[in-house]
C-alpha positions, 0 to 999 in steps of 0.5 A: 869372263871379265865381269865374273872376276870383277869384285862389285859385278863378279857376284851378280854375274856368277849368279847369273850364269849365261844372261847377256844383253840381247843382240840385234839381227843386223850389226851394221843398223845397230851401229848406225842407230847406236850413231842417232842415238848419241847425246839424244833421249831414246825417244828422240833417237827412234823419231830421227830413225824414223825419220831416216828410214822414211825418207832412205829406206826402201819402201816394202813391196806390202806395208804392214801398219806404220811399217812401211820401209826397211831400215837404209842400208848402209850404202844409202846413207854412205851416199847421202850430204851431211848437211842433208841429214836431220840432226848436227853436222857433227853427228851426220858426218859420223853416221856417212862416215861409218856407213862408208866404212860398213859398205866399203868392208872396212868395218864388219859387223857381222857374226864371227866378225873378229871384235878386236878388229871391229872396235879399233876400226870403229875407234879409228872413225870420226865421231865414234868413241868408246862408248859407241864401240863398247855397245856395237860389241855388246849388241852387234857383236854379243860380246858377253864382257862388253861394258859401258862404264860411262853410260848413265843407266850403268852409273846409277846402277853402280851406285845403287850396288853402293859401286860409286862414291856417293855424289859421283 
């Protein structure tokens, strides 16, 4: 793949032959949740999941503990107001936005789901931009060459491999 031939992270990823990020069982929840999670802490984005899945999720016919509803399926939250939604304008617009679209087909995540295709569909919705494509491939779509170039964790990461200019 394209990571083995790069020269920083060529030499870790032929070293470790066959390791990817896990995957998510559904791609379009990945997705909307990879939408919560712009510009918040991850502990924020699970309490606004959290919080959507309370008040859109269909409840389980036989709760287990503090799971007591299933993630909204994307046509739910296609439906809802924007402005009804627990987190900026901006934000929710985008989340009804790629909901609509992954109920409407115009966006498949789903497994074979051409990647190519997904991203620039992803791409072409407001308020979803490289790094949120970039991770729907990676996780939604087990894309093995999929890279996050702007992402903090991968930054610090770069510069610990000595990757960065120093004060990058």
């Amino acid at each position: 793949g394209y990571l083995a031939s790069d020269p920083v992270l060529g030499p870790l990823a032929r070293a470790n032959p066959g390791r990817r990020s896990p995957g998510h069982v559904d791609g379009s929840e990945l997705a909307l949740r990879a939408v919560l999670g712009q510009q918040v802490s991850v502990a924020a984005a699970r309490r606004l999941g959290a919080r959507l899945t309370a008040a859109y999720g269909k409840p389980l016919s036989r709760p287990d503990g503090p799971l007591t509803h299933c993630f909204p399926a994307a046509e739910t939250l296609a439906a809802a107001d924007p402005g009804a939604l627990p987190m900026p304008r901006s934000r929710a617009v985008a989340l009804t936005g790629l909901a609509a679209a992954l109920a409407g087909g115009e966006v498949s995540l789903d497994p074979g789901a051409d990647r190519d295709r997904a991203a620039a569909a992803l791409l072409a919705l407001p308020g979803i931009g490289p790094w949120t494509v970039s991770y729907i491939r990676m996780r939604a779509l087990s894309d093995p060459d999929a890279f996050l170039p702007g992402d903090v964790g991968v930054l610090e990461a770069l510069g610990r491999l000595g990757a960065l200019p120093s004060g990058t």
